[in-house]
TORKOL-4160 file (C-alpha; in steps of 0.2 Angstrom, whole numbers, padded with zeros to 4 digits, m for minus):
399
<pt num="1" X="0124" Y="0156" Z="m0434"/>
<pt num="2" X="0109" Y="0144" Z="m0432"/>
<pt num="3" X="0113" Y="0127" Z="m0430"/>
<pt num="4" X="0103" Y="0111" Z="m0438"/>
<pt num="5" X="0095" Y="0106" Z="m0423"/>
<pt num="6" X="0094" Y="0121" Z="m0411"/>
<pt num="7" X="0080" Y="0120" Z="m0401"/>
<pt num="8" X="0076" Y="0103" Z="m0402"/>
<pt num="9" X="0075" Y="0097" Z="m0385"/>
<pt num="10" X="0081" Y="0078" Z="m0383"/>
<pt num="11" X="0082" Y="0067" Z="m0367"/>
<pt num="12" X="0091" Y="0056" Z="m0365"/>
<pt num="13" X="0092" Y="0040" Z="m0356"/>
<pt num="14" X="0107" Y="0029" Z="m0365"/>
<pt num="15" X="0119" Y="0019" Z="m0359"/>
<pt num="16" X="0137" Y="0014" Z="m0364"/>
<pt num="17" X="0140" Y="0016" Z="m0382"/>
<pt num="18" X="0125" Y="0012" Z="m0393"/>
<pt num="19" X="0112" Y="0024" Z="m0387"/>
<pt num="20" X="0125" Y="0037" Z="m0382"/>
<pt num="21" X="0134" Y="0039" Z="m0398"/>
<pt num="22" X="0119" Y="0041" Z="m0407"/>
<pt num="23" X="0111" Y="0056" Z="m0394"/>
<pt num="24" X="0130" Y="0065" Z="m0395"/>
<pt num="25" X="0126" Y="0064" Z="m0415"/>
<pt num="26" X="0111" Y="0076" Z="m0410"/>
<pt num="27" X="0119" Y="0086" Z="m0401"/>
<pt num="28" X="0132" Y="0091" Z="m0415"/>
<pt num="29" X="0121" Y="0099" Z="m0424"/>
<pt num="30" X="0117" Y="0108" Z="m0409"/>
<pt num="31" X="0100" Y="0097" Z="m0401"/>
<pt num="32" X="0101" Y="0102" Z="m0381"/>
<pt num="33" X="0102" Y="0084" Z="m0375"/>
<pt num="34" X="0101" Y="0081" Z="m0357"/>
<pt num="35" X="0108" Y="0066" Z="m0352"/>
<pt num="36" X="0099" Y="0058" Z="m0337"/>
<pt num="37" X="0110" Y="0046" Z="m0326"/>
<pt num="38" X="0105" Y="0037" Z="m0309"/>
<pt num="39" X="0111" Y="0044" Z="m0294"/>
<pt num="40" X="0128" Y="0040" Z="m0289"/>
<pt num="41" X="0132" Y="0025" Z="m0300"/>
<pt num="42" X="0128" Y="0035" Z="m0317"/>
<pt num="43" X="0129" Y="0027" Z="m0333"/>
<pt num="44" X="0141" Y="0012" Z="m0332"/>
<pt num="45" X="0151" Y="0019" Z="m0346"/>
<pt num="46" X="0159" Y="0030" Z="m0333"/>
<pt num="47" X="0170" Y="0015" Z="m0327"/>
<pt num="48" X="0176" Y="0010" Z="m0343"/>
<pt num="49" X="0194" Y="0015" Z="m0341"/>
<pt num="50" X="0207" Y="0006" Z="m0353"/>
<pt num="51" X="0224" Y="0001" Z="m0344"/>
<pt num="52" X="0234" Y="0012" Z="m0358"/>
<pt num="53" X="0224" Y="0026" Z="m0357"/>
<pt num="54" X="0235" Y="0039" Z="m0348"/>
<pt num="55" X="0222" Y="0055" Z="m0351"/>
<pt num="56" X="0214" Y="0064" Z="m0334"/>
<pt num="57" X="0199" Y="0060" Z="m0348"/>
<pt num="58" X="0190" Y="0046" Z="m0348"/>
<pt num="59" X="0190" Y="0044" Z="m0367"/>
<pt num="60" X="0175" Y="0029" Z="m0368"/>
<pt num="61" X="0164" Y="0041" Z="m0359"/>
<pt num="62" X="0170" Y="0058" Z="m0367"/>
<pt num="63" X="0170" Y="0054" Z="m0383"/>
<pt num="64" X="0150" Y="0048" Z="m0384"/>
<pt num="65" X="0144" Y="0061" Z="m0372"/>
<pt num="66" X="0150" Y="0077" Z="m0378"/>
<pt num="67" X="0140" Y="0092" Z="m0380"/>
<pt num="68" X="0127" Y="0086" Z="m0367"/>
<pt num="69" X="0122" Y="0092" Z="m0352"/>
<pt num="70" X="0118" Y="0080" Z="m0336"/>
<pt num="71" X="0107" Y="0076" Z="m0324"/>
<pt num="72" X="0101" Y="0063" Z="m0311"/>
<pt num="73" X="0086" Y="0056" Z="m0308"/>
<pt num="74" X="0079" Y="0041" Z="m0298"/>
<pt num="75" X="0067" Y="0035" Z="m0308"/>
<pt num="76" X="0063" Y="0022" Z="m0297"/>
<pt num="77" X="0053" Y="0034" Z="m0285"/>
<pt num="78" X="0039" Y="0040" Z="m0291"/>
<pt num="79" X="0042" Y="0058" Z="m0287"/>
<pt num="80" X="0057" Y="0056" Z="m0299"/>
<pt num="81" X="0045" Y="0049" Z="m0313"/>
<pt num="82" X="0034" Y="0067" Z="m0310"/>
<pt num="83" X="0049" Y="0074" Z="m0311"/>
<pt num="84" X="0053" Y="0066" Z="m0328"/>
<pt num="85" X="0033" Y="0068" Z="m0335"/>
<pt num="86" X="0037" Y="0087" Z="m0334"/>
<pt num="87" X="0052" Y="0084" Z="m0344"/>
<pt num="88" X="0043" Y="0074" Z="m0355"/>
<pt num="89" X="0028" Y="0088" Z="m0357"/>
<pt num="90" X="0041" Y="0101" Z="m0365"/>
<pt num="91" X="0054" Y="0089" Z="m0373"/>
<pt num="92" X="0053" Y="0084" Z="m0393"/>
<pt num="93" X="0065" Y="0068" Z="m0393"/>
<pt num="94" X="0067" Y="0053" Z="m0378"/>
<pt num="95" X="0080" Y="0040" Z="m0384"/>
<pt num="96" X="0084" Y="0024" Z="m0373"/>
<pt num="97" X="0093" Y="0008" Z="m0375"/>
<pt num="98" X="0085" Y="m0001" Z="m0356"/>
<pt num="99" X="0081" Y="m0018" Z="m0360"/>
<pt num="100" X="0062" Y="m0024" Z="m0364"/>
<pt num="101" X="0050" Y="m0023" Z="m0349"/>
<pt num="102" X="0061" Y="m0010" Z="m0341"/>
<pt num="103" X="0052" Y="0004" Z="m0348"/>
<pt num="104" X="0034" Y="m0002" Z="m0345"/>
<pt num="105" X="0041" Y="m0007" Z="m0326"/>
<pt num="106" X="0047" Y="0012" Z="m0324"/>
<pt num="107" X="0030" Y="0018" Z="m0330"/>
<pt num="108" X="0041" Y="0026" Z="m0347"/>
<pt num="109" X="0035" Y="0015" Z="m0359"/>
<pt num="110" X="0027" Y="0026" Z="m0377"/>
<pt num="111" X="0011" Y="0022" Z="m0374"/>
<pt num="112" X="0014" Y="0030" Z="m0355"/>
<pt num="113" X="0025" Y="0045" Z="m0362"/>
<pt num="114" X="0015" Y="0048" Z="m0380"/>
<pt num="115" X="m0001" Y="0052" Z="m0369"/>
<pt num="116" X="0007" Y="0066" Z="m0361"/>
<pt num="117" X="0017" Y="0073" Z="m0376"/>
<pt num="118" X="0008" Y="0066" Z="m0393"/>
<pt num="119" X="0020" Y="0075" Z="m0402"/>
<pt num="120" X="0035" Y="0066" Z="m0394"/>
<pt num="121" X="0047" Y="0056" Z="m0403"/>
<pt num="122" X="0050" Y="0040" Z="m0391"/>
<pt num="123" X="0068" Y="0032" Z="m0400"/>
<pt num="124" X="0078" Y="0017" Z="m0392"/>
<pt num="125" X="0090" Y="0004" Z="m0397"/>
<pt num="126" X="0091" Y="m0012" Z="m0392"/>
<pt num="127" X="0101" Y="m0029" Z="m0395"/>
<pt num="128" X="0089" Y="m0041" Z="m0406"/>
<pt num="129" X="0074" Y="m0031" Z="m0410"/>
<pt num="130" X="0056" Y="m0028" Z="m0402"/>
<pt num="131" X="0050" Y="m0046" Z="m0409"/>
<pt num="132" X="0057" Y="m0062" Z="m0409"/>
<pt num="133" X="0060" Y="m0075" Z="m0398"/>
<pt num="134" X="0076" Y="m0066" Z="m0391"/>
<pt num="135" X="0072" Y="m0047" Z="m0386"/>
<pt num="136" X="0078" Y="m0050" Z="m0368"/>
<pt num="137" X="0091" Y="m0057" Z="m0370"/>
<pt num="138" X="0107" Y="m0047" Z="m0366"/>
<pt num="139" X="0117" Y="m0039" Z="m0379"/>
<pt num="140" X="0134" Y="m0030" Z="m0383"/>
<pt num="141" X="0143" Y="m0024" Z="m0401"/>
<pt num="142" X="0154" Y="m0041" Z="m0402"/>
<pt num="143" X="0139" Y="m0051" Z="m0401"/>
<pt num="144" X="0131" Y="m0043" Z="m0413"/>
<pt num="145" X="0147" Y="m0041" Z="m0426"/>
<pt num="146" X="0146" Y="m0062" Z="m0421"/>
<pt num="147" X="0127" Y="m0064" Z="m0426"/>
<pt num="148" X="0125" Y="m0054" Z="m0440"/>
<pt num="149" X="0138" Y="m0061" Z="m0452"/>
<pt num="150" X="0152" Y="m0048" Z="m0448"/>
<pt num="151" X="0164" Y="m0062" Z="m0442"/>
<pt num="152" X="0162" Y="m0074" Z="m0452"/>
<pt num="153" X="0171" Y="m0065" Z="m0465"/>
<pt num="154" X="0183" Y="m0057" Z="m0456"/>
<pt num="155" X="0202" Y="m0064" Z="m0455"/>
<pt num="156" X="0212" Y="m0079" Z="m0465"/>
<pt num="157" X="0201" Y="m0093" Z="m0469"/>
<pt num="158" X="0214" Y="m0104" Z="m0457"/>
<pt num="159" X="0214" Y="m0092" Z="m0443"/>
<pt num="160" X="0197" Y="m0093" Z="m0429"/>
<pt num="161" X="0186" Y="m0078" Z="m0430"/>
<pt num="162" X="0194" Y="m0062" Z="m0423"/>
<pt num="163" X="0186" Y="m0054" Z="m0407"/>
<pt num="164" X="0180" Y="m0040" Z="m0417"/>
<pt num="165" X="0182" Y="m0034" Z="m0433"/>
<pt num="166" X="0181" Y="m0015" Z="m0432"/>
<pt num="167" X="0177" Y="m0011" Z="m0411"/>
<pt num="168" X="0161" Y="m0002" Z="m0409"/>
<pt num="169" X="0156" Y="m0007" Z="m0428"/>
<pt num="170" X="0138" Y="m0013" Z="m0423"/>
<pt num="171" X="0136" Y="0000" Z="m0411"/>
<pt num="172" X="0142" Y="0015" Z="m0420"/>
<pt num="173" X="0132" Y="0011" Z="m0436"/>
<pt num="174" X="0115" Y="0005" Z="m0426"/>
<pt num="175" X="0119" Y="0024" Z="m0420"/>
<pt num="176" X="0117" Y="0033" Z="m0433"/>
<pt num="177" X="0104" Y="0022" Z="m0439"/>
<pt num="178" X="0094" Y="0029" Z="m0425"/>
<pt num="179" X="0101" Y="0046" Z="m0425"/>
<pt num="180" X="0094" Y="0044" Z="m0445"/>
<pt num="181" X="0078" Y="0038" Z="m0437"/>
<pt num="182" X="0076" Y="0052" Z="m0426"/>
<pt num="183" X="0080" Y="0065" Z="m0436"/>
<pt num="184" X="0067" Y="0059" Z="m0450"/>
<pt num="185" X="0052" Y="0057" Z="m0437"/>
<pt num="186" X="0057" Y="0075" Z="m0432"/>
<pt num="187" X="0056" Y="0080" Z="m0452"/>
<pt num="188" X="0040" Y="0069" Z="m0453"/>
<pt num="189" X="0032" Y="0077" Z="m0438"/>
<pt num="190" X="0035" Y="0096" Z="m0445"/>
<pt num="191" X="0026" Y="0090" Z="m0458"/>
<pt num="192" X="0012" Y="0081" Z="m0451"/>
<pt num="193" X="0011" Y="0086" Z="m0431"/>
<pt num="194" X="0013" Y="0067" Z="m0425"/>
<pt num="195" X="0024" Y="0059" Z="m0415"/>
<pt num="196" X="0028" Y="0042" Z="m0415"/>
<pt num="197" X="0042" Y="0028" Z="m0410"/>
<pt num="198" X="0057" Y="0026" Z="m0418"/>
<pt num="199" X="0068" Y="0010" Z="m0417"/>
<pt num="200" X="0082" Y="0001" Z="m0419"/>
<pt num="201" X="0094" Y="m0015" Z="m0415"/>
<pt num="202" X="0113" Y="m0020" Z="m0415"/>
<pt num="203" X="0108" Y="m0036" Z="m0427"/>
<pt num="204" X="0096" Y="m0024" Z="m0437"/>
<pt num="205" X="0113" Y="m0014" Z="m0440"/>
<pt num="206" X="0123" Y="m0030" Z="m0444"/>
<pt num="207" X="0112" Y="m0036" Z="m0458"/>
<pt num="208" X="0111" Y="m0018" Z="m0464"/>
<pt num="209" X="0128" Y="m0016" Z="m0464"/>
<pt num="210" X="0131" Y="m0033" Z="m0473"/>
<pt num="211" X="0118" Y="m0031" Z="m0486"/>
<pt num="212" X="0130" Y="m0035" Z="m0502"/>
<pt num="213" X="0135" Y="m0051" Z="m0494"/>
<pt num="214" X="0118" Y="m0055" Z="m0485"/>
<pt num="215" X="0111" Y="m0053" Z="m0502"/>
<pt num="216" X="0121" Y="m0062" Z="m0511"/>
<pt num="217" X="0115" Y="m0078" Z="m0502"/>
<pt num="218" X="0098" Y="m0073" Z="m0503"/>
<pt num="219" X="0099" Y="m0071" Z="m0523"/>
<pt num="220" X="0115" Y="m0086" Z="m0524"/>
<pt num="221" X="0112" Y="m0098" Z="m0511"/>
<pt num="222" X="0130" Y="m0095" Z="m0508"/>
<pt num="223" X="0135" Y="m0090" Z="m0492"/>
<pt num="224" X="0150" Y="m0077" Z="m0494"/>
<pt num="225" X="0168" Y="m0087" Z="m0483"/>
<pt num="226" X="0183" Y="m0078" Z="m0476"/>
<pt num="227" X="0194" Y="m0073" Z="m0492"/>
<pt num="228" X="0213" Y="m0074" Z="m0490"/>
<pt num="229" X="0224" Y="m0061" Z="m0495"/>
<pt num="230" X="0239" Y="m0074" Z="m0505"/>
<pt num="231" X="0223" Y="m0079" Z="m0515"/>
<pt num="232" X="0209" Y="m0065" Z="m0519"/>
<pt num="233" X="0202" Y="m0066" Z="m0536"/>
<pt num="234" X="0209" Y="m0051" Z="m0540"/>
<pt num="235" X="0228" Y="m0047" Z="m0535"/>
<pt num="236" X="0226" Y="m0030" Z="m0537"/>
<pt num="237" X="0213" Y="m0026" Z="m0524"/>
<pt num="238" X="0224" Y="m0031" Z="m0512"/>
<pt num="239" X="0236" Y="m0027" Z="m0495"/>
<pt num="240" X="0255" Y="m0027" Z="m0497"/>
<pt num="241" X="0269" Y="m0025" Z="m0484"/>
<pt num="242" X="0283" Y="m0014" Z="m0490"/>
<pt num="243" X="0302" Y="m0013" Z="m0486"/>
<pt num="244" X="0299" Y="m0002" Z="m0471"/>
<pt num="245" X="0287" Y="m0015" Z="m0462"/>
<pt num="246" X="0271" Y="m0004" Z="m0467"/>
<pt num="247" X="0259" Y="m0008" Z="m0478"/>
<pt num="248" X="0247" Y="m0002" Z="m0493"/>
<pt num="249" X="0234" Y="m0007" Z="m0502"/>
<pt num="250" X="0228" Y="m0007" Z="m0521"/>
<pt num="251" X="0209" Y="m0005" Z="m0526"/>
<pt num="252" X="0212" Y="m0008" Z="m0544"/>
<pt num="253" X="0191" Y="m0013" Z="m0547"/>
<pt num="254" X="0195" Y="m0011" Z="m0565"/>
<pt num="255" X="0209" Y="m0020" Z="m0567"/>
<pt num="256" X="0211" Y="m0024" Z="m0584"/>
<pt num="257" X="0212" Y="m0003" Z="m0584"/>
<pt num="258" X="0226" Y="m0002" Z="m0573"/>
<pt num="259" X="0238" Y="m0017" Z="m0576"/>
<pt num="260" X="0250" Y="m0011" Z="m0591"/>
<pt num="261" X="0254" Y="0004" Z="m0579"/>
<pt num="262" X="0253" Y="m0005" Z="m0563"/>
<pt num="263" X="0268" Y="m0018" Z="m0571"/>
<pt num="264" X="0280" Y="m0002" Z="m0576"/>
<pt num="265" X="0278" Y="0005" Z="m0558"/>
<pt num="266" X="0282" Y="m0012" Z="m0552"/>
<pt num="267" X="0296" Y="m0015" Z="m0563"/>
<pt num="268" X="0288" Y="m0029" Z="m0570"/>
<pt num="269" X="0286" Y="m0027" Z="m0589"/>
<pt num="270" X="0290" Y="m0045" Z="m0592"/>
<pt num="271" X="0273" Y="m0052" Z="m0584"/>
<pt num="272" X="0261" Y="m0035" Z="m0594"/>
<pt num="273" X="0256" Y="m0049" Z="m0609"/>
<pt num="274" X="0260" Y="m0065" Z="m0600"/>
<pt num="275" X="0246" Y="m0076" Z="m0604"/>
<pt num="276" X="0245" Y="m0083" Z="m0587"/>
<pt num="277" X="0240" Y="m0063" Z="m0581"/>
<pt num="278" X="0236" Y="m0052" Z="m0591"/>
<pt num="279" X="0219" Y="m0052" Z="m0591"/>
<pt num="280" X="0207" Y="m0052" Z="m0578"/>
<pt num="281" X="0200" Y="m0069" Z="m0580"/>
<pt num="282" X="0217" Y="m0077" Z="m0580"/>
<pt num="283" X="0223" Y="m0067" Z="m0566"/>
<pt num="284" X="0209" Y="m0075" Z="m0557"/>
<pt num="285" X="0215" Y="m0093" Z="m0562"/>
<pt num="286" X="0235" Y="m0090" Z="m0557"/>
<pt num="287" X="0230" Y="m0076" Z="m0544"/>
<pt num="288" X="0240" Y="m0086" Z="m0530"/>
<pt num="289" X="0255" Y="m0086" Z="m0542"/>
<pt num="290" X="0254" Y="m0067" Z="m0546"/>
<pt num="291" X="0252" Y="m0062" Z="m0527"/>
<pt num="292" X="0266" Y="m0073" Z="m0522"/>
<pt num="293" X="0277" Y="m0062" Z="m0534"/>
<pt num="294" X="0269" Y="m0047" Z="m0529"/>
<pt num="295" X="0273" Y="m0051" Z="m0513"/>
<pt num="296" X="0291" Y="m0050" Z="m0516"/>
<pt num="297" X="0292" Y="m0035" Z="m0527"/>
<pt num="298" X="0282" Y="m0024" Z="m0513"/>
<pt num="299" X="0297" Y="m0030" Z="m0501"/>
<pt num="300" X="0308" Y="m0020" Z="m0510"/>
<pt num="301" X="0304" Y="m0003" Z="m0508"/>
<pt num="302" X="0295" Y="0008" Z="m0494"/>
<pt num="303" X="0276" Y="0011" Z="m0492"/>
<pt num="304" X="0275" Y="0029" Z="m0496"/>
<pt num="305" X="0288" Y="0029" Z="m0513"/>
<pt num="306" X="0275" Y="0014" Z="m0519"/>
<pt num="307" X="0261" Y="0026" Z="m0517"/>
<pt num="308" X="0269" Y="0040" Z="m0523"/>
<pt num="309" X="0273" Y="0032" Z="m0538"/>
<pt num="310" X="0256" Y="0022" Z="m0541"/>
<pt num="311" X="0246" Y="0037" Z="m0538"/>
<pt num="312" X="0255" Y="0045" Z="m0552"/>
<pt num="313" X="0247" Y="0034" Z="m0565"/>
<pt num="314" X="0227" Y="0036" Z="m0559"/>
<pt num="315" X="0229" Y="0016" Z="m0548"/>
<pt num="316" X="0219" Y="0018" Z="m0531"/>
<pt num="317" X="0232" Y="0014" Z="m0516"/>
<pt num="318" X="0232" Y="0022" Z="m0500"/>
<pt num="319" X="0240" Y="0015" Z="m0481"/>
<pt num="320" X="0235" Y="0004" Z="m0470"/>
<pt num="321" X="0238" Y="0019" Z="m0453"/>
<pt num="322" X="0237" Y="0015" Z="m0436"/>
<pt num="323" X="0231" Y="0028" Z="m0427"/>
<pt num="324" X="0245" Y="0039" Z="m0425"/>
<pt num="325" X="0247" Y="0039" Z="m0442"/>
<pt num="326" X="0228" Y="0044" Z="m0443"/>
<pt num="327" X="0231" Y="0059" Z="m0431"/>
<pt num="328" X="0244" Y="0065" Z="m0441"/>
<pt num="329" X="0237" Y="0063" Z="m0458"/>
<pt num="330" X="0237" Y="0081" Z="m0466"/>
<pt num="331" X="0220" Y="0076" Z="m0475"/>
<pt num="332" X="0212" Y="0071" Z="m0459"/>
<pt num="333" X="0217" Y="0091" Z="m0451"/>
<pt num="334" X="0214" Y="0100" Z="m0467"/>
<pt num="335" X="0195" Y="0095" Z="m0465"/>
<pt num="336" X="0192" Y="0097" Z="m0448"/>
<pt num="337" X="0190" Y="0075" Z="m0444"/>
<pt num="338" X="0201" Y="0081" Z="m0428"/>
<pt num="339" X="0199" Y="0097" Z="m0421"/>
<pt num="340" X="0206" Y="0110" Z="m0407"/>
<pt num="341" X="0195" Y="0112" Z="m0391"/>
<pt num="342" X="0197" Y="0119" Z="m0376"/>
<pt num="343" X="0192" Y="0107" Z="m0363"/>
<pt num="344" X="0185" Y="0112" Z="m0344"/>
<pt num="345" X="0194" Y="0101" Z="m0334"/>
<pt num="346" X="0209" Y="0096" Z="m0346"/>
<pt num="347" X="0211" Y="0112" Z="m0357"/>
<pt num="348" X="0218" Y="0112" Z="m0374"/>
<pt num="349" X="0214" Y="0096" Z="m0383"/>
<pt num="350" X="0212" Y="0088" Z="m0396"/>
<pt num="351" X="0195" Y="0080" Z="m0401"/>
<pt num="352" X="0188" Y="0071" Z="m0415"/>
<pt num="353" X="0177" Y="0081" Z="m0424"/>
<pt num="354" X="0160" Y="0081" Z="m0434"/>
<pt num="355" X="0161" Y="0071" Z="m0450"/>
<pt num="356" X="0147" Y="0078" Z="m0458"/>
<pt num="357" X="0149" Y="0095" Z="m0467"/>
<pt num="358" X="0135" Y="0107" Z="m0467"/>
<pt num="359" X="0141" Y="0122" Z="m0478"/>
<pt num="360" X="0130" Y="0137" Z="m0470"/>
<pt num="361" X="0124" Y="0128" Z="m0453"/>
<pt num="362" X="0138" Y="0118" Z="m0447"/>
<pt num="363" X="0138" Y="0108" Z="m0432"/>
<pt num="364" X="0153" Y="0111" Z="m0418"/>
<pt num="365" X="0161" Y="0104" Z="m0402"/>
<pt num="366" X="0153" Y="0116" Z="m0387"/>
<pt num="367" X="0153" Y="0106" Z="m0372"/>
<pt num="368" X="0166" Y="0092" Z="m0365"/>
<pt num="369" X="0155" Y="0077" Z="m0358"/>
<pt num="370" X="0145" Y="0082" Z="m0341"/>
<pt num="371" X="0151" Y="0074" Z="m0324"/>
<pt num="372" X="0137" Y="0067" Z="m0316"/>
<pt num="373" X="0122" Y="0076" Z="m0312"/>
<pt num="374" X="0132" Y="0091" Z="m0316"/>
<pt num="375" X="0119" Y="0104" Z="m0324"/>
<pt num="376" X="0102" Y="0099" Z="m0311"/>
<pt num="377" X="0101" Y="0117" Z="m0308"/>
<pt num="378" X="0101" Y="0124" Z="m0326"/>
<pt num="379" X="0090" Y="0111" Z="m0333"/>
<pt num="380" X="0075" Y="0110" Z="m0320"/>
<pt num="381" X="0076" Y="0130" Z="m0321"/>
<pt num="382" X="0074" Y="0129" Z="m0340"/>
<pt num="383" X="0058" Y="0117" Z="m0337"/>
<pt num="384" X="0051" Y="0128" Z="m0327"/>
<pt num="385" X="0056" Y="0119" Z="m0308"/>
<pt num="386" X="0053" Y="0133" Z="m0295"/>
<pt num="387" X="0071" Y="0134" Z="m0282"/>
<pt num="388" X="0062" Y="0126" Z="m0266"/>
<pt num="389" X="0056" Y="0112" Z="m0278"/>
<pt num="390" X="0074" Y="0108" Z="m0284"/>
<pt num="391" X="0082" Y="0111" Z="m0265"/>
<pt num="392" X="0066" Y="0098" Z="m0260"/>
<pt num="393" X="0071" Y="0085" Z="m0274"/>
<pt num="394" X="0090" Y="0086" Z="m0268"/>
<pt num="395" X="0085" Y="0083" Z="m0251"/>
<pt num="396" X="0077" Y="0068" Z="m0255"/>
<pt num="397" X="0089" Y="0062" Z="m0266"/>
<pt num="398" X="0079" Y="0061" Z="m0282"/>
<pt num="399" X="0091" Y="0072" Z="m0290"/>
């Protein structure tokens, strides 16, 4: 079966998380990306290890370069840039994430590569955007989640801002932001036969992402604070900790709707027409009150029972997992958000899987991340490299 993107050809020169993530996307729904690394060093996500991971995998790299194939290139030399041009000639996508004046300085800057392929689609990310006083300056996902807005709002109004709010949040969504991006130019030139640039910036993502809140202060004034759980306006969109240690949470929105039956599964009759609660304005006023006693009632009992019983009446709840609670969740296996693959080097695995559904041209896990350089034969082959040219390129380590 044909999948979404197959034979779209797509280099890619990404590092770490942002650019990667955003190329693995593409190659799903089955785009060949090659990945081009430097010699020996590779892309320094490589090195990323974390000191619990106990995997023969490196999960950082693995799990943003799947379904790639890899080569290296020294693109500092400028037999590697030939090299590259001819890649460029047959290629439809290049996606980077180098910093500004790194491309014009490797002689790969669009107005360089759109020359030689017109029809190319010439993507990169980067930390701050192509304008501005601040495009060079260096950039990761926390510094982003910090000066876009995300962490203002994130944590108890006492407590200082947390080091992160969700890990790779600014990265993973500039990622598909650009994966969007790329995708649409590859639509718009099937309709038009141009090629053009496509970008996007971690803070671009940030304020994106944080649109309700940024807006409210554009429309308000008001700048949105950090919101504390024992006083949200409305107690029943709200975390609770059980008897068990776990915890749930309730996204009553209409909570008017749902608070005669939310009392009974509480055991809480007594407060259904107190004045002080049972409506949503006065909630609102006596919300600290109501959470406190909330508080204790939810002690009472285990996670799942409240949730059995609250979803019995129509009141949105669901748990607050770690992530072997994810793994094991029945919904997350029945649709395939973790999936079976066997695995080259470490065999049978299990791997997140594709969140996006496509009914008759789905995408699917093929290939585990490449080790470096590891498919310089195949790929120089395809683009039409004669065997003396690929031995010569070895020999002088351009490859």
């Amino acid at each position: 079966m044909t999948m979404p993107l197959e034979g779209i050809k797509v280099l890619d020169l990404t590092v770490w998380q942002q650019g990667p993530v955003a190329t693995a996307m593409l190659a799903d729904m089955g785009a060949e990306v090659i990945k081009i690394e430097e010699p020996i060093r590779g892309d320094p996500g490589r090195g990323l290890v974390w000191r619990s991971d106990q995997s023969i995998l490196n999960t950082y790299f693995e799990c943003h370069n799947r379904n790639k194939k890899g080569l290296t290139l020294d693109l500092r030399k400028e037999s590697g840039r030939q090299v590259f041009y001819r890649l460029i000639e047959k290629s439809d996508v290049f996606v980077h994430n180098l910093r500004p004046g790194v491309t014009e300085r490797l002689e790969i800057d669009y107005h360089t590569l759109s020359q030689m392929n017109p029809q190319l689609i010439y993507a990169f990310g980067n930390g701050f955007g192509s304008r501005g006083p601040d495009i060079g300056k260096p950039s990761f996902d926390v510094i982003a989640q910090g000066r876009g807005g995300m962490l203002s709002v994130a944590g108890e109004p006492d407590q200082p801002p947390p080091l992160v709010q969700v890990i790779g949040a600014a990265d993973w969504i500039s990622a598909a932001l650009l994966a969007y991006g790329i995708v649409v130019a590859l639509f718009t030139r099937e309709r038009t036969g141009i090629g053009q640039e496509v970008e996007v910036s971690l803070l671009g993502s940030q304020a994106a992402f944080g649109q309700l809140a940024l807006q409210r202060y554009l429309f308000s004034g008001k700048s949105p604070g950090k919101i504390s759980r024992k006083t949200v306006a409305n107690p029943l969109w709200n975390t609770y900790q059980a008897s068990d240690g776990r915890w749930l949470i309730v996204a009553a929105l209409q909570a008017d709707r749902h608070w005669a039956n939310f009392c009974k599964v509480l055991g809480i009759e007594e407060l259904q027409d107190d004045v002080r609660f049972n409506r949503i304005d006065t909630r609102r006023e006596h919300a600290e009150e109501l959470i406190s006693i909330l508080d204790k009632v939810f002690l009472t009992r285990v996670r799942d029972k409240w949730i059995e019983d609250l979803e019995k009446v129509d009141i949105p709840c669901g748990p607050v997992n770690d992530y072997q609670e994810v793994a094991n969740d029945p919904q997350i296996t029945a649709n395939n958000y973790i999936v079976d693959f066997d695995h080259p080097v470490a065999g049978p695995i299990k791997i997140v899987g594709i969140p996006v559904r496509l009914s008759k041209t789905p995408g699917k896990i093929r290939m585990g991340a490449p080790e470096l350089g590891q498919h310089k034969e195949e790929i120089l082959l395809e683009f039409g490299f004669a065997w003396e040219e690929i031995a010569k390129l070895a020999a002088e380590e351009i490859i």
